[in-house]
C-alpha positions in Angstrom: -5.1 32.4 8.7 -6.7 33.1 5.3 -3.7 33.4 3.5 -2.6 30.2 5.0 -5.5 28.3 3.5 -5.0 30.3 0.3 -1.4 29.3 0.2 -2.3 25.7 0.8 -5.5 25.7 -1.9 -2.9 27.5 -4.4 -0.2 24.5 -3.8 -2.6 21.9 -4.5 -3.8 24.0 -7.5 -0.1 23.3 -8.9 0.3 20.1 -8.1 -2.4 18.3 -9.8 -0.9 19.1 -13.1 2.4 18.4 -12.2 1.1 14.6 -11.1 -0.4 14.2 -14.7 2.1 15.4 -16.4 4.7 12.9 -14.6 4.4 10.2 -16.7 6.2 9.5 -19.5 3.0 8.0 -21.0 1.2 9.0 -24.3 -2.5 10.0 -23.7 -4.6 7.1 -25.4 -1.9 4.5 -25.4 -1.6 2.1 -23.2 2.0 0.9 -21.6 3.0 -2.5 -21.6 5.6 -5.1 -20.7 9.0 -5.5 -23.1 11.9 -6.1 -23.5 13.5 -9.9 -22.2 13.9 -8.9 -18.5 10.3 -8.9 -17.6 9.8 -12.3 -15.9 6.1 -12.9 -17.7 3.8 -12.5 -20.8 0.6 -10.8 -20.6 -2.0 -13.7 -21.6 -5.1 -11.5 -21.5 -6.0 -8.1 -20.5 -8.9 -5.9 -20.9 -8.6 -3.2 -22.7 -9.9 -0.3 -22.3 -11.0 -0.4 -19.1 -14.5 0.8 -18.9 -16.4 2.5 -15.8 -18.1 0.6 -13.5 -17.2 -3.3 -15.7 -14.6 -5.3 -14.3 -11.0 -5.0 -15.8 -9.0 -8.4 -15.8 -5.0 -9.4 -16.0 -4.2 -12.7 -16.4 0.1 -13.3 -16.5 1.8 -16.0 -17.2 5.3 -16.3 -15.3 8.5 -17.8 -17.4 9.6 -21.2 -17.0 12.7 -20.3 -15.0 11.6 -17.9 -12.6 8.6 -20.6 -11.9 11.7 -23.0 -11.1 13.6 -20.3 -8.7 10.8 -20.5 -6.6 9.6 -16.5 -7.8 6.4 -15.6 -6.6 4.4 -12.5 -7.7 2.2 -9.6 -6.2 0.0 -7.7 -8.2 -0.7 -3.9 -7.5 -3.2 -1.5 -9.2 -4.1 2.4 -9.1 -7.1 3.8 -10.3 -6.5 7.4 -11.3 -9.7 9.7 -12.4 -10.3 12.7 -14.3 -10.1 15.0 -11.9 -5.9 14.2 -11.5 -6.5 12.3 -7.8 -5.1 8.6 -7.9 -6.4 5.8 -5.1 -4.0 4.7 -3.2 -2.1 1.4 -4.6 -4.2 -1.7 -3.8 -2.2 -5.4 -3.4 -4.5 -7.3 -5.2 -5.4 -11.3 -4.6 -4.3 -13.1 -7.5 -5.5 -16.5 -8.1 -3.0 -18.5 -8.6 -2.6 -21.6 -11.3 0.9 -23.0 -11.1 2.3 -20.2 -13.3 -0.7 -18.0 -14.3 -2.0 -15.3 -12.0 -4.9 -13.6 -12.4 -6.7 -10.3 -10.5 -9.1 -7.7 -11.4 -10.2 -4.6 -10.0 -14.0 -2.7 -11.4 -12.7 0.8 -12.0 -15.1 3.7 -10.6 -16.9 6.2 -13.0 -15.2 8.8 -14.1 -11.5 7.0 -14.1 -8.9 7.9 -16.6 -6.9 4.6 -16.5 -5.9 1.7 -14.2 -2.1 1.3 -13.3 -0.4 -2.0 -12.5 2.6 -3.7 -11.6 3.8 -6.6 -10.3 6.2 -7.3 -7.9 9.2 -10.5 -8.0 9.4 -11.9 -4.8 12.7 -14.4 -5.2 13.6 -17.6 -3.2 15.9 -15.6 -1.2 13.2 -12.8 -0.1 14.3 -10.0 -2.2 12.4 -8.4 -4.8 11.7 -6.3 -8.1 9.2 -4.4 -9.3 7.9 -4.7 -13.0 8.1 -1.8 -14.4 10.8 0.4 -11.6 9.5 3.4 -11.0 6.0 3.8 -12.6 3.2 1.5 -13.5 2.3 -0.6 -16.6 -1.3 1.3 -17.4 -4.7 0.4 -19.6 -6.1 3.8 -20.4 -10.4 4.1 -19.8 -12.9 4.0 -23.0 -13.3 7.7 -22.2 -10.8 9.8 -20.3 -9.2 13.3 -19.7 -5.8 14.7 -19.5 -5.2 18.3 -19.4 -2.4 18.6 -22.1 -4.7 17.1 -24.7 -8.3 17.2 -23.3 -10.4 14.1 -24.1 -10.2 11.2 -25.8 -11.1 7.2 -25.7 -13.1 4.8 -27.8 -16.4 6.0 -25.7 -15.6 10.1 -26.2 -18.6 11.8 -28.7 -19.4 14.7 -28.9 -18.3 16.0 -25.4 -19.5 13.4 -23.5 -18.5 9.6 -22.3 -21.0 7.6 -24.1 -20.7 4.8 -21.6 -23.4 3.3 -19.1 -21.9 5.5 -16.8 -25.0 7.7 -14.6 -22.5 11.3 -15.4 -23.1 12.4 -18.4 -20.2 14.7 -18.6 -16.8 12.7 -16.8 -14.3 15.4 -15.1 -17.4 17.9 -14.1 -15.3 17.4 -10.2 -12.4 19.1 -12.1 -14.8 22.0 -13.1 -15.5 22.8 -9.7 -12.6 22.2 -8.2 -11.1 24.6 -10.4 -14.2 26.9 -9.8 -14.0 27.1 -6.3 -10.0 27.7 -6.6 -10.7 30.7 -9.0 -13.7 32.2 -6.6 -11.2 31.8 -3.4 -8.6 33.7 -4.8 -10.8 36.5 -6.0 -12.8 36.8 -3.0 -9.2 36.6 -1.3 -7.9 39.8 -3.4 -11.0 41.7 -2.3 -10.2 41.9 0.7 
């Protein structure tokens, strides 16, 4: 039985850093629409996103997919420090002819918020903006473990936010704590 729970504890252990390092994103930078195939413009988004305040998109869908009857969906994903991402959330946009508009208030501790949005056409099918991974605002302060901190509200080792943590990712610590102290006490025996 122990070695069961140790197996699983050392699988998790692994894949948290494969799940950050999945993305082809660049630490800091946030990833936005382009190109001509993306059916809207970005009219205003907050960025960064900051614990605990309310972060906005507001899209503006092109004439002709307004005129094909196109509807959208928007979908976030909060990921913290610690590596663990919520679930994806369908958001409700309001509506305004062709603008849509949702926000989500990020938790403390988060690293960024992903989104995407979804083309439903006339005839029911649909496509996903981006395929395959998420547009993403990074957070004022945030971790990831190939280059360690960073964000407008990063000094001196701490987020400098109105967050109630003074030191974002201390989870992690643990975590990785508790990992380190199972498989010792594990090898003792």
């Amino acid at each position: 039985m122990r070695i069961k729970n140790l197996l699983t504890v050392l699988v998790v252990s692994l894949l948290i850093p494969l799940h950050a390092a999945a993305s082809d994103a660049v630490p800091g930078t946030d990833v936005n629409p382009e190109g001509d195939e993306v059916p809207f413009v970005v009219l205003e988004r907050t960025t960064p996103s900051v614990d605990g305040n309310s972060w906005s998109l507001s899209i503006e869908m092109n004439q002709d997919a307004y005129d094909n009857g196109t509807v959208f969906e928007i979908t976030t994903q909060v990921c913290t420090n610690d590596g663990v991402c919520d679930p994806p959330v369908l958001r409700n946009a309001n509506v305004d002819e062709r603008t849509y508009s949702a926000s989500v208030t990020p938790p403390s501790d988060h690293t960024y918020v992903n989104w995407r949005v979804k083309a439903i056409y006339e005839d029911e099918s649909s496509t996903n903006f981006p395929q395959g991974d998420w547009y993403k605002t990074w957070s004022s302060c945030h971790y990831q473990q190939d280059t360690g901190w960073g964000g407008v509200d990063y000094k001196d080792g701490a987020c400098t936010t109105d967050s109630d943590e003074t030191i974002p990712g201390f989870t992690a610590v643990i975590a990785v704590t508790g990992v380190t102290l199972a498989v010792a006490i594990t090898r003792r025996e």
